[in-house]
C-alpha positions as CSV (number, residue, x, y, z in Angstrom):
1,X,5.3,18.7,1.6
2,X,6.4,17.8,-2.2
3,X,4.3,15.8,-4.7
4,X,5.6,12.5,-4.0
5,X,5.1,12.4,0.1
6,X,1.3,14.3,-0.7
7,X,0.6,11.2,-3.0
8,X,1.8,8.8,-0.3
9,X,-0.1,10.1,2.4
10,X,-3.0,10.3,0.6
11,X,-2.6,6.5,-0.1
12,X,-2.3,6.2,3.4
13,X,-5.9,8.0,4.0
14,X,-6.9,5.8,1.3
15,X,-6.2,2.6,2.8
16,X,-7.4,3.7,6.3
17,X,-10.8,3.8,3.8
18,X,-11.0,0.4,3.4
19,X,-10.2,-0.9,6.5
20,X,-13.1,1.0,8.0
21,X,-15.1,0.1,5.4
22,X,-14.2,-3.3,5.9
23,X,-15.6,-2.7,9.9
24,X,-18.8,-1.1,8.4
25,X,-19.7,-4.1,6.3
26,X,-19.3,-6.4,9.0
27,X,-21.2,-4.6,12.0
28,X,-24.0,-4.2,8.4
29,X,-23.9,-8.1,8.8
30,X,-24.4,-8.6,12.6
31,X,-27.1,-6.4,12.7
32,X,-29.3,-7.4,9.3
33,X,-28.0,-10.8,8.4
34,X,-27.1,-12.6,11.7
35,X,-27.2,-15.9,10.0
36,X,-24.1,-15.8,8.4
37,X,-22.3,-15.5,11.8
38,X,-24.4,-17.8,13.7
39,X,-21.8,-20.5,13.2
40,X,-18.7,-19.4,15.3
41,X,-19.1,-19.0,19.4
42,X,-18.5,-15.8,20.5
43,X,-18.1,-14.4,16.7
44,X,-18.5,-10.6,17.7
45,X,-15.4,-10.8,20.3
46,X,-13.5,-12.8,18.3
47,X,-13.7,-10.1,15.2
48,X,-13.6,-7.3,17.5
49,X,-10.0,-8.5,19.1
50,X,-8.8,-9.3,15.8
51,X,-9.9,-6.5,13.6
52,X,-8.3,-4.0,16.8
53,X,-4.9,-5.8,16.3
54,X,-5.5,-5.0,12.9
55,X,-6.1,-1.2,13.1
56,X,-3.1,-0.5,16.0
57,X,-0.7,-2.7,14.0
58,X,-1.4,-0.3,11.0
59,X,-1.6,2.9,12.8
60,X,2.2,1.8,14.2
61,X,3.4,1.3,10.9
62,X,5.5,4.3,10.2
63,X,4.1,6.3,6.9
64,X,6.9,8.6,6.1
65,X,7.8,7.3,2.6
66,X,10.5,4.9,3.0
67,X,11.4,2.2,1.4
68,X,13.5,0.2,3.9
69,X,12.1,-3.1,6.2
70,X,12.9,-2.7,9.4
71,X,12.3,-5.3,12.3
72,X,9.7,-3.1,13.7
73,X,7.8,-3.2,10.2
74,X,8.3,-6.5,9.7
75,X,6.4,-7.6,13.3
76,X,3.9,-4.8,12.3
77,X,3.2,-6.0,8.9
78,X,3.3,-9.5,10.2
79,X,0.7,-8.8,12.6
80,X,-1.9,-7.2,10.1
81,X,-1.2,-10.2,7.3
82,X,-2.4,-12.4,10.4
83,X,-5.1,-10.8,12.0
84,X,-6.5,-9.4,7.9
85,X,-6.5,-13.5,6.9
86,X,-8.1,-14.3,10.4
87,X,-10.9,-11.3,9.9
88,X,-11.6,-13.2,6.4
89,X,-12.1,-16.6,8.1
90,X,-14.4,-15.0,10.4
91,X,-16.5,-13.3,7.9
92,X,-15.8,-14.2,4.2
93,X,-16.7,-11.5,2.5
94,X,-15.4,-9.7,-0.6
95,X,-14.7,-6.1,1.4
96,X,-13.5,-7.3,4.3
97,X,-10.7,-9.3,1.7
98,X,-9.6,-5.7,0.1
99,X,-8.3,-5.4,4.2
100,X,-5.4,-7.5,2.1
101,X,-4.9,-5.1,-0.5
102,X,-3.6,-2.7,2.7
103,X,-0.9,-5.3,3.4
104,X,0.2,-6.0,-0.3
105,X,0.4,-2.2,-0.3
106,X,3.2,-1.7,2.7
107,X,4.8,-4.9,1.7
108,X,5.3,-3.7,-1.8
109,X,7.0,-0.4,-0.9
110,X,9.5,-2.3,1.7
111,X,10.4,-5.4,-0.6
112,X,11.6,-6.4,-3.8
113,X,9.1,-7.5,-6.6
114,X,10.5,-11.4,-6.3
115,X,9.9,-11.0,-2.6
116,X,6.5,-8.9,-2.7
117,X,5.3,-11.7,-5.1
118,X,5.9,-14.6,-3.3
119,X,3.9,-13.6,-0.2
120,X,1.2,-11.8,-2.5
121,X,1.1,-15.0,-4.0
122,X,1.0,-17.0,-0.7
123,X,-2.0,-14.6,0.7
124,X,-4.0,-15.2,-2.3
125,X,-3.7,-19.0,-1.9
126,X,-4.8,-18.3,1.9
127,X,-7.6,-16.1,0.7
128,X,-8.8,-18.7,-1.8
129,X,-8.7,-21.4,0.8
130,X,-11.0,-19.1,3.2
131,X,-13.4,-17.9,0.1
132,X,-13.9,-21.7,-0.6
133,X,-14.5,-23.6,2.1
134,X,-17.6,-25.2,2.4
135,X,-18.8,-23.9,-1.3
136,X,-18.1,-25.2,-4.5
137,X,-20.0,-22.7,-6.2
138,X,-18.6,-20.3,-8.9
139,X,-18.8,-16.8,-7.0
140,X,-16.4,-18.3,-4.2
141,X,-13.8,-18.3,-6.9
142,X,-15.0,-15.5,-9.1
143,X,-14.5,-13.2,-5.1
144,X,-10.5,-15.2,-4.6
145,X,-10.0,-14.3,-8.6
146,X,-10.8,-10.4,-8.1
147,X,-9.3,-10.4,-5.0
148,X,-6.0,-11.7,-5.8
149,X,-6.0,-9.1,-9.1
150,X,-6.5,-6.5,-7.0
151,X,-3.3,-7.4,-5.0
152,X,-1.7,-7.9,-7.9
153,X,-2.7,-4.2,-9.2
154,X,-1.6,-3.0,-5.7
155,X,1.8,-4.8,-5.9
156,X,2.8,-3.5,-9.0
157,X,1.7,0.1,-8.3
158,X,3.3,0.0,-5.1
159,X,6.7,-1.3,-6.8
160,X,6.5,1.9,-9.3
161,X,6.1,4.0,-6.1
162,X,9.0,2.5,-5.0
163,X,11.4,3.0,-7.7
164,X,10.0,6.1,-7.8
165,X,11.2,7.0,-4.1
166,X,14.8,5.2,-5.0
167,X,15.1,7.0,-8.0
168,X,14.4,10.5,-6.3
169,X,16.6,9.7,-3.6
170,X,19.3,8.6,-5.7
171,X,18.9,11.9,-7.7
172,X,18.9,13.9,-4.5
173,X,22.1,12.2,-2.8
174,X,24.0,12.7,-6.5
175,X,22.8,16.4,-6.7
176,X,24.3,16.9,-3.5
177,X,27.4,15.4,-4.6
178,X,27.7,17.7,-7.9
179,X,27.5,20.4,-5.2
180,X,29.7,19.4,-3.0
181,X,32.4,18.4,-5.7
182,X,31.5,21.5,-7.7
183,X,32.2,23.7,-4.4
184,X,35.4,21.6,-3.8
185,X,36.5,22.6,-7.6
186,X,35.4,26.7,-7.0
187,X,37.6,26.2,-4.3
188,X,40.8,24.3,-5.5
189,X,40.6,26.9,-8.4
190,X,40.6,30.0,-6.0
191,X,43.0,29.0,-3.9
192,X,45.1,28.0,-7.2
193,X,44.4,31.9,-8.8
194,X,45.4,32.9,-4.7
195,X,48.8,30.7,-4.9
196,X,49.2,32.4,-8.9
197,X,48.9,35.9,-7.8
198,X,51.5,34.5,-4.8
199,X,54.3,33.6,-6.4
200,X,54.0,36.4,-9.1
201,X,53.9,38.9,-5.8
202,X,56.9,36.9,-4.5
203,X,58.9,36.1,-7.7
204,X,58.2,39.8,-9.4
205,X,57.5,42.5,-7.3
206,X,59.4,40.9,-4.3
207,X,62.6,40.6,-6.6
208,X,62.4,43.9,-7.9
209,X,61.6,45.2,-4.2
210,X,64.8,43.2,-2.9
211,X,66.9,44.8,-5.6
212,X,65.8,48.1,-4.7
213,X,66.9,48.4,-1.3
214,X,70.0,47.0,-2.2
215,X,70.9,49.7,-4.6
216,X,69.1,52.5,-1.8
217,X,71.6,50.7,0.6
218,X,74.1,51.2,-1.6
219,X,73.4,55.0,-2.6
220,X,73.2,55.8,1.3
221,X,76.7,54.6,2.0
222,X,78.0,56.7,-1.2
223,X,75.8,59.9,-0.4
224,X,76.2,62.4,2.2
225,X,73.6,65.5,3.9
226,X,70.7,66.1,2.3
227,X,70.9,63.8,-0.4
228,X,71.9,60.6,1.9
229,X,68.7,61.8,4.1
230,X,66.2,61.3,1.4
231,X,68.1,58.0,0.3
232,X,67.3,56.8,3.8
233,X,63.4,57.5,3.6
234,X,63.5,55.7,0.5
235,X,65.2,52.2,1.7
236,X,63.1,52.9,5.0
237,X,59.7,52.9,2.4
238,X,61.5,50.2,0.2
239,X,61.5,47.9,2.9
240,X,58.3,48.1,4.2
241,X,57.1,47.9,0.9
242,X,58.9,44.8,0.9
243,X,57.5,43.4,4.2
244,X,53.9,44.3,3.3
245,X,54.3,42.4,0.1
246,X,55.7,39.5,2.3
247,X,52.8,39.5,4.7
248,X,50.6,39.4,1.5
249,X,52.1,36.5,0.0
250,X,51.8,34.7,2.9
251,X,48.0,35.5,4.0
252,X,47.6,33.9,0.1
253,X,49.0,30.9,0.5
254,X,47.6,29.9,3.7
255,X,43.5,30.7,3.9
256,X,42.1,27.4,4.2
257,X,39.2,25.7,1.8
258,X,35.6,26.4,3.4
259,X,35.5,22.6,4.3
260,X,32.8,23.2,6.7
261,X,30.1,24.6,3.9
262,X,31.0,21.4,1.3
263,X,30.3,19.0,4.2
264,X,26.9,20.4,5.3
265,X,25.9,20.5,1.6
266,X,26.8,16.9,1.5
267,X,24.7,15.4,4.6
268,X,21.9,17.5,4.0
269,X,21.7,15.5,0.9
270,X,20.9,12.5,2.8
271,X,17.1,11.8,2.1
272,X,15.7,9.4,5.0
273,X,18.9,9.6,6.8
274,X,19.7,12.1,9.7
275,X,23.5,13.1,9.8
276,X,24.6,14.9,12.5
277,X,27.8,16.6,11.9
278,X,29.7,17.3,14.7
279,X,32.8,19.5,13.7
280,X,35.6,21.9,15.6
281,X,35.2,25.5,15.3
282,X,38.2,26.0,14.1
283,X,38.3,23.7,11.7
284,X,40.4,24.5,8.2
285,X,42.2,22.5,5.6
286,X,44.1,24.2,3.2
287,X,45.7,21.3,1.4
288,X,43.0,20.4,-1.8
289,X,43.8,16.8,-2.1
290,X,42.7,16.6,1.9
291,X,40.2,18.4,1.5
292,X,39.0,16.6,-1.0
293,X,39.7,13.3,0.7
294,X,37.6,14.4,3.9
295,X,34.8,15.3,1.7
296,X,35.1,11.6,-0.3
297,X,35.4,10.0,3.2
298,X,32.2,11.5,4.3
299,X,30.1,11.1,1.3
300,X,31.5,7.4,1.0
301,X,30.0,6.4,4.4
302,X,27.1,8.3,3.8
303,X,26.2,6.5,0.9
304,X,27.1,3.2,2.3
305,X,25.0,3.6,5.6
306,X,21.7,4.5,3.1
307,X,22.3,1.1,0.8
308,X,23.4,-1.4,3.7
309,X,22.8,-0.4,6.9
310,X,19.1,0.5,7.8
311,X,20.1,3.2,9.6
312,X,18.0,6.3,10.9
313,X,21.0,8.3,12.3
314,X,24.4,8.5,11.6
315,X,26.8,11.1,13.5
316,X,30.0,11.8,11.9
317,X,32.6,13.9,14.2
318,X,35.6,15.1,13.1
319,X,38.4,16.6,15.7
320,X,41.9,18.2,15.8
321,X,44.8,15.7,17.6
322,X,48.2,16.3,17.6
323,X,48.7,18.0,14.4
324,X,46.4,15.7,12.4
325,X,42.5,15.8,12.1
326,X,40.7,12.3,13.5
327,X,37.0,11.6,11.8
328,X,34.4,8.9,13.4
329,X,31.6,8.2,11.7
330,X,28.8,6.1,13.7
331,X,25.5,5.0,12.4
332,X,22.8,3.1,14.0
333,X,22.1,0.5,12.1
334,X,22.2,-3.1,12.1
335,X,25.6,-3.7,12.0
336,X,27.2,-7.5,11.4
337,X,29.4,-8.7,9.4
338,X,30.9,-7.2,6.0
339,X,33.3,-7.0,3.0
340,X,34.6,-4.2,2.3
341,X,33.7,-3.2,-1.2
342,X,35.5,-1.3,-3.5
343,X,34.2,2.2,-2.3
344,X,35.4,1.3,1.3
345,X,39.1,0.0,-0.5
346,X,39.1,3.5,-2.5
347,X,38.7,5.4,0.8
348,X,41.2,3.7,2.8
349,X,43.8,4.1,0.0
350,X,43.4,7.7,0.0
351,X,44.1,8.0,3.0
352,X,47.6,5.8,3.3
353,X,48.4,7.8,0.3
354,X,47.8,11.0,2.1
355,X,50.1,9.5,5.5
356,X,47.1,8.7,7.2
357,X,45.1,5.3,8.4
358,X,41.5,4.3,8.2
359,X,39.8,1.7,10.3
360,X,36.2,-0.2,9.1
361,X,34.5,-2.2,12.3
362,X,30.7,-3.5,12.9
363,X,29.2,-5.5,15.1
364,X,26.1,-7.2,14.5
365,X,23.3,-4.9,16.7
366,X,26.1,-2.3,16.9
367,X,25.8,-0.5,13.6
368,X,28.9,0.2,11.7
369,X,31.7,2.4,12.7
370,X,34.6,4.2,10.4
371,X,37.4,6.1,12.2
372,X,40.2,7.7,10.2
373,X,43.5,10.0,11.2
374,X,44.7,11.5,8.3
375,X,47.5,14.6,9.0
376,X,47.6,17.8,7.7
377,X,49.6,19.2,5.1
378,X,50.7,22.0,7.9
379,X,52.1,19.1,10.6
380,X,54.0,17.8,8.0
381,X,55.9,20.4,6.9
């Protein structure tokens, strides 16, 4: 476990504090001051009911660091705001209020500061109307003033937590693309040395092999015994010299780019997001520029599917049809409608250029869905 998730779980054990300390102070109060509970029917039932909404609701709430609302944490969150305001009205007191520091806490991490605000702010309005009713009296507001600082505190520590999980995520999805476009590079330049040494094989020592058998060819037609025996080794040794060289030149030019290694770099990247690469066993590129445009492809839905699509999964399968190599990428998310932006425009452009297609569809409920065909350089030739 690294710093940041040890921090956030023991926030987590921290808030889990205070909502049992909030259960202690109230069963304090039913037992040693009574009076101050007198006044609703069937008080302990009431609290007990609410304050166990409370407690499942929270335990339900995932705590694995992210920083994306979901409807399930919306419903959940929902429920404790509801059930923490209710637990006030039934017992105003100032530590059964921090229950709404808990909720401040989550919502902070999941929303935006303008949206945080506004429902801190709303809560604190809710908590001053409890704290005052029926008193007038200067502690009523001092307890709704050091309540609604403390969610204040909690709010703005909670959005440094958050930019703090963006920012490392971001940093971790953009390392993994260095990587992947750094292995792409070792790559391109290999096979570029590979196709070098190649054509200096072909264009050198193939010419000078060629030219040799001629002449042996020659020499064996103008030589006779002994002589023309030993002329006839040499051309047989010339020539396959010549065919090795060949066979060489060709094992060069056509030993594909590890595709497969660049593309596992890249999804393992993918911080909150399982990818589940699902690719042939024989798969090979050897072209760079498709290489490259597979690897783009991947890391362009990848990204997209962490900014816009609340996803938890997305499976990306790639398959060989018909001379060409067909990639689907499927996510889980919420799906609906879109515009494609200017990352989606980039990719499908790459692949036209390349004689391929790409097709962008999403249904709302039905996450999002890319498929593209793009052919190899080795069906087109």
């Amino acid at each position: 476990m690294d710093q940041l998730a040890l921090r956030h779980r023991l926030l987590w054990y921290a808030c889990l504090v205070i909502v049992a300390g909030a259960a202690l102070r109230t069963v304090y109060a039913a037992l040693f001051e009574p009076t101050h509970l007198a006044a609703t029917p069937h008080w302990a039932i009431k609290w007990t009911v609410t304050y166990a909404a409370f407690v499942i609701a929270y335990g339900l709430t995932p705590s694995d660091g992210s920083t994306t609302m979901t409807a399930r944490r919306a419903w959940l969150l929902a429920i404790q705001t509801i059930s923490g305001l209710a637990l006030v009205w039934l017992y105003p007191n100032f530590v059964v209020a921090f229950l709404m520091i808990v909720v401040v806490w989550q919502l902070a991490l999941l929303l935006d500061f303008r949206h945080a605000l506004a429902i801190t702010v709303a809560q604190v309005i809710a908590l001053a109307a409890i704290q005052c009713t029926g008193e007038t009296g200067a502690m009523s507001l001092f307890v709704a003033s050091v309540c609604g600082g403390l969610q204040l505190f909690a709010l703005c520590a909670a959005q440094l937590a958050r930019s703090e999980i963006t920012a490392r995520d971001e940093l971790t999805r953009t390392n993994a693309e260095l990587r992947t476009t750094q292995a792409l590079l070792h790559e391109s330049a290999r096979l570029g040395e590979r196709l070098r040494i190649a054509r200096d094989l072909h264009d050198v020592m193939g010419h000078t092999l060629t030219t040799l058998t001629i002449h042996l060819d020659v020499a064996g037609k103008l030589t006779s015994g002994l002589a023309a025996e030993h002329v006839a080794h040499a051309r047989t040794a010339a020539g396959e010299l010549l065919d090795q060289v060949r066979a060489v030149v060709s094992r060069f030019r056509v030993e594909p780019l590890d595709l497969r290694a660049a593309l596992e770099t890249l999804a393992a990247g993918a911080q909150g997001l399982r990818v589940l690469l699902r690719l042939p066993p024989d798969l090979a590129v050897s072209d760079p520029a498709r290489a490259e445009t597979i690897v783009r492809c991947v890391q362009e839905v990848i990204t997209n599917t962490l900014r816009h699509a609340r996803a938890r999964e997305l499976v990306i399968e790639m398959r060989n049809e018909a001379g060409g190599l067909v990639i689907t990428a499927q996510d889980d998310g919420r799906g609906g409608r879109f515009v494609p932006g200017n990352g989606l425009e980039g990719m499908r452009e790459r692949f036209e250029d390349l004689g391929g297609s790409l097709a962008i569809s999403s249904a709302q409920g039905a996450g999002f869905t890319v498929k593209g065909v793009l052919p190899l350089a080795e069906s087109l030739s």
